[in-house]
N, C-alpha and C positions, 0 to 999 in steps of 0.2 A: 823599929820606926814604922810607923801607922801611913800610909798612904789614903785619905778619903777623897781626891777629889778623882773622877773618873778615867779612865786610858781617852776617852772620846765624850767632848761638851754634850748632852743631850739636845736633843731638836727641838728649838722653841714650842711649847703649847699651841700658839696661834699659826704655826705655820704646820703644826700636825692638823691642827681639825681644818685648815682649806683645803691641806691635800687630802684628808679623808672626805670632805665633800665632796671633789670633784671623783675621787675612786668609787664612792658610792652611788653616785647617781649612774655614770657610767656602769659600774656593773649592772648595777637595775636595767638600765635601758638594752645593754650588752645581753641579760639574761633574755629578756622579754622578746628580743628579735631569737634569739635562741628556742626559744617557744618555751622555755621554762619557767615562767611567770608570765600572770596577765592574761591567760586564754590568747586566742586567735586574734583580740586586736592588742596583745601586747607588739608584734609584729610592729604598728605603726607607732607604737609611744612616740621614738626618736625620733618622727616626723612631726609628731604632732609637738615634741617638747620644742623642736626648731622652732617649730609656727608660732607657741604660744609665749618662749622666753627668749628665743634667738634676736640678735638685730641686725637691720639695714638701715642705708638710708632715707627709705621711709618713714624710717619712726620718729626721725629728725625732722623731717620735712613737715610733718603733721605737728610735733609739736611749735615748728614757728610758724606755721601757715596756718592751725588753726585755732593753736593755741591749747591743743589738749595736754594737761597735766595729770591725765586721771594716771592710779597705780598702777594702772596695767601697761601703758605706755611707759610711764618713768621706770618700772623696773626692767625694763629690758635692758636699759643703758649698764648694769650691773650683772644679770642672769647670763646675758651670751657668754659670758666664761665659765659657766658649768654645764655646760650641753657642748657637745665634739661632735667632730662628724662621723666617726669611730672610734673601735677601742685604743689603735695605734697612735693617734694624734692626741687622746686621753691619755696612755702611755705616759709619753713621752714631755707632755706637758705636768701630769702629776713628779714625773724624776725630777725635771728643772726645778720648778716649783721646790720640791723637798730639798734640792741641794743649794739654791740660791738661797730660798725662804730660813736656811741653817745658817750662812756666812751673815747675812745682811742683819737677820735676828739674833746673832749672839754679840753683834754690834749696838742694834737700833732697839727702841725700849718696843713691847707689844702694840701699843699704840701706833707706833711711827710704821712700824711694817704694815698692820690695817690701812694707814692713810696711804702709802706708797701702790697699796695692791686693788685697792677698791678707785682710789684713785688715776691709776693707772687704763681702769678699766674704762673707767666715765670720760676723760679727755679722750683716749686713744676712739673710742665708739663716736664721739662726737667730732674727731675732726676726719676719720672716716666718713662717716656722712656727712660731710662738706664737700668732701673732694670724690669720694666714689659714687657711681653714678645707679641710679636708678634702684632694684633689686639687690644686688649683691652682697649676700649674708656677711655679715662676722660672727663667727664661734670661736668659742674657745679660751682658754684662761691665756692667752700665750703673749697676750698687750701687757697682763699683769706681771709675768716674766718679765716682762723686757724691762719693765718699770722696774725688779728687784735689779736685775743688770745695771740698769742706772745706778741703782744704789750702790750695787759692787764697786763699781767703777769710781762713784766720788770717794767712795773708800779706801780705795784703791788711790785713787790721785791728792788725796792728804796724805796719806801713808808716804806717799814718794816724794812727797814735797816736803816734808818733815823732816825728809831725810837727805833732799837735796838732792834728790834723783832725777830724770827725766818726765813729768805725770804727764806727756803724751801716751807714754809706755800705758795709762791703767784707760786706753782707749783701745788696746788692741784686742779682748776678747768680742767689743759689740763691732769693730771694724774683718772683724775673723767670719762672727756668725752672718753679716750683712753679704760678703764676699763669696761665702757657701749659700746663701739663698739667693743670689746673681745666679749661680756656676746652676743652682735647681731647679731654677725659675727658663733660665736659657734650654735646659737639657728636657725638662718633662712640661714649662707652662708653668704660670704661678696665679694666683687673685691677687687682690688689692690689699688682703689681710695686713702686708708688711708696713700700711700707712700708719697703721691703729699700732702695728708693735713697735716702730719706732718714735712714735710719739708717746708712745707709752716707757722707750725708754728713757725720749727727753725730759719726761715729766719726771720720771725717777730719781732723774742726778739734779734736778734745780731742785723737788723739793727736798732733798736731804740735803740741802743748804741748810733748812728751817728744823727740818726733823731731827737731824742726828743728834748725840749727845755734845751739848753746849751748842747745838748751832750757828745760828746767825750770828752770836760773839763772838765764837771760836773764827769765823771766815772773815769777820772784822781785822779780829784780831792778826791775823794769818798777812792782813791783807798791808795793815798798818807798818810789818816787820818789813814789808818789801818797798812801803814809800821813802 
């Protein structure tokens, strides 16, 4: 007897080349402060990649106050999740990214993972600069994260409902991660970043109301058994 289907799913395509994005640029910018590319001003790349693709709530404030829509403003809303503040928070947002971007993508079609990650990044940057004040950067892929978490989680909370389980239960990983960033936030200081992730994870679990497979009918439908 033939076995062909693999011991382990392979990792969706789409969720391999964001995390090769964000590893690649990070080694670049990693190497160049290294002095191993780029001569003596690779040194500043990673200052300069902040400046030129990072976001704040400036870049908000200028697009409703002045109305600028040029591309170099609108793409920020999208870039600050491929620029880190080092290689550690790149790290570690590349693993999430691989392990989430694998659960959520051997559920959701490639598409739906795009809209949840790019999506995630646009609300979360934008209600970040609504509510953070002045300066203060966002980097990082880690809004996008939270966005795939969201998706775990309605996936998690159909799964248990299907089965007549408890689906507060498929709230306790973003209730876990919120709880350790209290405990990190109290012990060493925190920014404002966690406005943009958790909004990034809200955005996550409403839209895979619409995204997942059968959406919107499936949660009619779901909804209809219990009138």
């Amino acid at each position: 007897m033939q076995y062909d289907e693999p011991a382990v799913n392979p990792i969706p395509p789409v969720v391999i080349v964001l995390c090769l994005i964000v590893v690649l640029v990070e080694l670049a910018l990693s190497a160049a402060a290294a002095g191993m590319i780029g001569g003596p001003q690779g040194i500043g790349w990673r200052v300069a990649a902040m400046q030129d693709y990072g976001y704040s709530p400036l870049v908000l404030d200028r697009l409703i106050s002045v109305g600028d829509t040029s591309f170099d403003l609108l793409k920020r809303f999208v870039t600050y999740g491929f620029v880190h503040v080092n290689f550690t928070h790149a790290l570690f947002a590349a693993a999430l990214l691989l392990a989430l971007g694998k659960f959520v993508g051997d559920v959701f079609r490639a598409s739906a993972v795009l809209i949840i990650v790019f999506g995630a990044l646009i609300m979360g940057a934008v209600v970040f600069g609504l509510i953070a004040d002045g300066n203060a950067p966002l980097l990082g892929i880690y809004p996008a994260v939270y966005g795939l978490i969201g998706a775990f989680t309605y996936i998690l909370w159909v799964r248990l409902g299907a089965t007549g389980q408890n689906q507060a239960k498929a709230f306790q990983l973003i209730g876990f991660l919120l709880g350790l960033q209290l405990v990190f936030g109290l012990l060493f200081g925190s920014d404002l970043s966690w406005i943009a992730e958790l909004t990034g994870f809200a955005y996550g679990f409403v839209v895979s109301i619409v995204v997942a497979p059968s959406g919107w009918a499936a949660l009619l439908a779901k909804l209809r058994e219990r009138s």
